[in-house]
Structure formats: structure tokens, C-alpha cells
MMTF fields as JSON, N, C-alpha, C and O atoms, coordinates in Angstrom:
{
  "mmtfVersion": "1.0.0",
  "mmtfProducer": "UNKNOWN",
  "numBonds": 247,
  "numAtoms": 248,
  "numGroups": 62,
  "numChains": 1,
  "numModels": 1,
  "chainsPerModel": [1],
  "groupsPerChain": [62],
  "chainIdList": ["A"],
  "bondAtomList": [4, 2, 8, 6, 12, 10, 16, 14, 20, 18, 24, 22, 28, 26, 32, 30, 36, 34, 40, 38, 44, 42, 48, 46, 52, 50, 56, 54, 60, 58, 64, 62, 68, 66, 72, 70, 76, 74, 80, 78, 84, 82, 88, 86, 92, 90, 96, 94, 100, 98, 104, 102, 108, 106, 112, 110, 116, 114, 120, 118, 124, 122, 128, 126, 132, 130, 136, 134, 140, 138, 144, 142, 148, 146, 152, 150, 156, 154, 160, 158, 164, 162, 168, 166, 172, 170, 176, 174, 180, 178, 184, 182, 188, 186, 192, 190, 196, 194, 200, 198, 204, 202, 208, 206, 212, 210, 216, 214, 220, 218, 224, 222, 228, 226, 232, 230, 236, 234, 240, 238, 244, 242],
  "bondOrderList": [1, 1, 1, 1, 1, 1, 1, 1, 1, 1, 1, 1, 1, 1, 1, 1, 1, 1, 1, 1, 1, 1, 1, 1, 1, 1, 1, 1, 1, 1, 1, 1, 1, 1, 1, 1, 1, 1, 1, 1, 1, 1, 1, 1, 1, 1, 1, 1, 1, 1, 1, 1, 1, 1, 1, 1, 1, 1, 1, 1, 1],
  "groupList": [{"groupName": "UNK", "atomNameList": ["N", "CA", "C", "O"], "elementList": ["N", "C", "C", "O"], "formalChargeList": [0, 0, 0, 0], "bondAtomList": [1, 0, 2, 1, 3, 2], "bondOrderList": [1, 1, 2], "singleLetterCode": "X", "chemCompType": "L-PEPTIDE LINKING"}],
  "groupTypeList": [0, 0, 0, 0, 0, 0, 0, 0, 0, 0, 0, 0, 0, 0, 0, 0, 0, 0, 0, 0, 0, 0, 0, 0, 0, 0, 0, 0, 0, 0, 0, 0, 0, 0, 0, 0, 0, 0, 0, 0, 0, 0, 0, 0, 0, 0, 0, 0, 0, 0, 0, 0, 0, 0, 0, 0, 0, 0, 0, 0, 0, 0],
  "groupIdList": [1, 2, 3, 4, 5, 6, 7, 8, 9, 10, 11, 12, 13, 14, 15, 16, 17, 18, 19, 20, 21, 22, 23, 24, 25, 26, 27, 28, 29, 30, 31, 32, 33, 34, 35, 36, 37, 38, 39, 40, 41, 42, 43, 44, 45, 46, 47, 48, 49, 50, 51, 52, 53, 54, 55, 56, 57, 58, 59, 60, 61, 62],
  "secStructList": [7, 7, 7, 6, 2, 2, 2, 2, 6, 6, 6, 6, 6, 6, 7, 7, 7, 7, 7, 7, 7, 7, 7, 7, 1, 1, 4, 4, 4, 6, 6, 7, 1, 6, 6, 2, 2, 2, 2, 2, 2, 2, 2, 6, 6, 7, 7, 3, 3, 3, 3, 3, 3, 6, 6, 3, 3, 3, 3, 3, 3, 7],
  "xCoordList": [-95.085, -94.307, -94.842, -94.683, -95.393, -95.382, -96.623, -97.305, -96.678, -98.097, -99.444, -99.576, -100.494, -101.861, -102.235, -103.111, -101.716, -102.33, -101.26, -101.492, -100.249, -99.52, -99.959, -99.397, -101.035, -101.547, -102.665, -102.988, -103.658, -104.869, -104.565, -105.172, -103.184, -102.886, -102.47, -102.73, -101.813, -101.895, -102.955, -103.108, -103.87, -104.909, -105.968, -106.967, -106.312, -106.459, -106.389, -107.204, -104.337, -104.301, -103.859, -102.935, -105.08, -105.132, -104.404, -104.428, -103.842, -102.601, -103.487, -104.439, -102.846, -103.595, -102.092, -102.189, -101.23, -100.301, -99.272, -98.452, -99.822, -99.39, -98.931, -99.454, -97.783, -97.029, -97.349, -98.028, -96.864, -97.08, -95.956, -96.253, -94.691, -93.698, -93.758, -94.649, -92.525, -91.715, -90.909, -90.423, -89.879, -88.096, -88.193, -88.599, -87.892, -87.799, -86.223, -85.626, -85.477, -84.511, -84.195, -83.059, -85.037, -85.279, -86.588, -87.755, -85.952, -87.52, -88.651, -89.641, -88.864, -90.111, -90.957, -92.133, -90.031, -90.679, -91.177, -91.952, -90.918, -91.357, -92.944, -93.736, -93.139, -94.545, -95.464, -96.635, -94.404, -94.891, -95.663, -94.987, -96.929, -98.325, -98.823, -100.014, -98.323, -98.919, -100.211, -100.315, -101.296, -102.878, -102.988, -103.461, -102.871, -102.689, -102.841, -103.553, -101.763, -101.708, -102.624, -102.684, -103.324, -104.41, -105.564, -106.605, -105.607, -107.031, -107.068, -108.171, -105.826, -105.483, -105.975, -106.89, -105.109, -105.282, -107.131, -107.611, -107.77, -108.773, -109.68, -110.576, -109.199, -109.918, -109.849, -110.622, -108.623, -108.617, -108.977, -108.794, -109.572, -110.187, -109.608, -110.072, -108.713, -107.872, -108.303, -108.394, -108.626, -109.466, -108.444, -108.979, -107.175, -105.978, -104.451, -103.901, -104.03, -102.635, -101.524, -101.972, -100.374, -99.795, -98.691, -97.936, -98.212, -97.211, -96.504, -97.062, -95.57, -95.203, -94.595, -93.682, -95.34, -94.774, -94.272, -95.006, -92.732, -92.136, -92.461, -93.144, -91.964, -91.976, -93.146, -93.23, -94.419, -95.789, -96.67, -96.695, -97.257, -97.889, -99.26, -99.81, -99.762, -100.239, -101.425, -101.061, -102.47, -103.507, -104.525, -105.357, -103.772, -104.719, -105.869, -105.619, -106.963, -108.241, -107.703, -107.2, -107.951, -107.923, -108.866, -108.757],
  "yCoordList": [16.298, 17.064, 16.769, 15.65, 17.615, 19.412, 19.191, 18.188, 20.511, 20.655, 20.499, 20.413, 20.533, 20.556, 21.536, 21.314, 23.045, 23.798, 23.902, 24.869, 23.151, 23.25, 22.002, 21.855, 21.113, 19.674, 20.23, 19.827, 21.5, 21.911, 22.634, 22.454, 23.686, 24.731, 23.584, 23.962, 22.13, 21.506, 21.145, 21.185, 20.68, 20.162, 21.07, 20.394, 22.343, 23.122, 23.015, 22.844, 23.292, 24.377, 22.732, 22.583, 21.756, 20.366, 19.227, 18.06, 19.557, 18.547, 17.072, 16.95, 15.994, 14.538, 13.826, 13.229, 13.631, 12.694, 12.843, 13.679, 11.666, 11.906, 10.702, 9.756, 10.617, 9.25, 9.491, 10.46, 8.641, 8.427, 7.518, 6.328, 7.756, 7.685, 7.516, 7.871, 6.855, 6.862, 6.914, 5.896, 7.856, 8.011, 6.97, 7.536, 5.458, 4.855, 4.576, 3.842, 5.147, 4.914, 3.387, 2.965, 2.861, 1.563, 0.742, 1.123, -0.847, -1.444, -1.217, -1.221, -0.984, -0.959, 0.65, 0.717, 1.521, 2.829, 2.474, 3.331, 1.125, 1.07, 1.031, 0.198, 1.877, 2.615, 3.463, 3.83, 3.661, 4.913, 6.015, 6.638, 6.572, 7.764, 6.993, 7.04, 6.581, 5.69, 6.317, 7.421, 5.673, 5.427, 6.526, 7.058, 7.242, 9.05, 9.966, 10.943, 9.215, 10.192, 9.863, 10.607, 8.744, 8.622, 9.007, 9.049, 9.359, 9.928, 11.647, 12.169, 12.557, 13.541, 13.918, 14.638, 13.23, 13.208, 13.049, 13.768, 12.082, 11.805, 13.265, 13.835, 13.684, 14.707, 16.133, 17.085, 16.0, 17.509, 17.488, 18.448, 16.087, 16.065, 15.328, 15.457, 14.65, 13.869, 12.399, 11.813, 11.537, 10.604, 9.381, 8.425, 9.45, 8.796, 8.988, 10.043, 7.916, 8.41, 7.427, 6.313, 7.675, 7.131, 6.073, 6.499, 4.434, 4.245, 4.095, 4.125, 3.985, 3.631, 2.299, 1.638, 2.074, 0.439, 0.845, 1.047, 0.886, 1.172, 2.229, 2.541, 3.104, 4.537, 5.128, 6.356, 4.164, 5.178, 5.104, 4.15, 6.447, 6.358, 5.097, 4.95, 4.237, 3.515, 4.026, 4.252, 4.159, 5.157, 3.929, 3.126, 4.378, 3.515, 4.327, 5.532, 4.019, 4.634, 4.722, 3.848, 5.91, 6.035, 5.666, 5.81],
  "zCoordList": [27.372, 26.444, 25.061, 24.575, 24.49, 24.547, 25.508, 25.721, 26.026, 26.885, 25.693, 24.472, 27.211, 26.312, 25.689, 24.853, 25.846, 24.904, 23.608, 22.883, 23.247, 22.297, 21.272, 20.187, 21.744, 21.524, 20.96, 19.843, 21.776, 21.258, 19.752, 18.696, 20.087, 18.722, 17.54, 16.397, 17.667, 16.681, 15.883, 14.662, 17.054, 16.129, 16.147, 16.391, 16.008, 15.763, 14.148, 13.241, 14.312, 12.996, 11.744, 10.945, 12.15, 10.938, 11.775, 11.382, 12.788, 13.02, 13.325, 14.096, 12.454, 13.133, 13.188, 14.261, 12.861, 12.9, 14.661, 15.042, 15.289, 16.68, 16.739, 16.152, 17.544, 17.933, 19.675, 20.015, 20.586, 21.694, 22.302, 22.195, 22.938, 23.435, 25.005, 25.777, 25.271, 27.227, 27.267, 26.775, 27.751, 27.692, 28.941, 29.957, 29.124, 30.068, 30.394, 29.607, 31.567, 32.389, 32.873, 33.088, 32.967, 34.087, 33.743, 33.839, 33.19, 32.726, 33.361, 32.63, 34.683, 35.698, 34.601, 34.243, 34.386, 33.823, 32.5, 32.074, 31.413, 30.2, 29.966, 30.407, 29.354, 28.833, 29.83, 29.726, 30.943, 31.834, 31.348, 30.53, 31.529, 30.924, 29.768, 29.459, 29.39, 28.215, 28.152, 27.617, 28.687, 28.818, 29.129, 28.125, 29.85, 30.612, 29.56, 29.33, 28.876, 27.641, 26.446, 25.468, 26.553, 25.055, 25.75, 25.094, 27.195, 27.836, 27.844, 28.01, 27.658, 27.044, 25.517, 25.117, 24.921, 23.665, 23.031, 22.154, 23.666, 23.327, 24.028, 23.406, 25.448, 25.98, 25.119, 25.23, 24.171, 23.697, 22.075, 21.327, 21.646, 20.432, 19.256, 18.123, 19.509, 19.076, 18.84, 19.918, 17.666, 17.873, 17.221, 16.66, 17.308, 16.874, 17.429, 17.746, 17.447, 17.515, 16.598, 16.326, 16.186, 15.235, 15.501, 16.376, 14.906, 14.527, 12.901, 11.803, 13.137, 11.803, 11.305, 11.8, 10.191, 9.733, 8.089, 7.121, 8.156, 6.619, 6.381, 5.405, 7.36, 7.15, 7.033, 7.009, 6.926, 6.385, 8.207, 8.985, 8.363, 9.522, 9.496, 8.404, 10.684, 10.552, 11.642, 12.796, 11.373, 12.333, 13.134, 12.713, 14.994, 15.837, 16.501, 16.506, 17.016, 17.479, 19.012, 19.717, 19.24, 20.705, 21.479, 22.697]
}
């Protein structure tokens, strides 16, 4: 979530600021796609993804 072609039209149209999330239910699920998802991200041209420290985005290398 969002799909990959809504990931491509971001960064496309400039988008770089990406965070990377797990709605985990149950500790066993914490950081479930994780890695899945920075092998996505990296596959559709994406060479970062974001946290934040004091509100300012903090940019890690995929």
C-alpha cells in the first residue's frame, strides 16, 4: 500500500520523501515486508527511503 504503479507516478512526478511502515497485530508480525519493500522501492527507482528525527526527514540508502 499504495501499489507499484502509484509508487512509479510519485516518483515520477519528483516524489523522494518515502517512509516504510508494518501495521503489526501480533509481535511475531513486527517489521513484516520490511526488506520486500526496500527491494520494490529500489526496483522502481527509488534510491532512499525516509525517517524522521525532530520532525525533519532523515534520508537512509536503500
Amino acid at each position: 500500500m499504495p501499489s507499484a504503479d502509484i509508487l512509479k507516478l510519485y516518483r515520477d512526478l519528483g516524489g523522494k520523501i518515502l517512509t516504510i511502515g508494518s501495521d503489526s497485530h501480533r509481535p511475531e508480525q513486527l517489521g513484516a515486508y520490511i526488506e520486500e519493500t526496500k527491494e520494490l522501492l529500489k526496483d522502481i527507482g527509488f534510491q532512499y527511503f525516509c525517517t524522521y528525527e525532530n520532525m525533519k526527514p532523515a534520508f537512509h540508502r536503500l
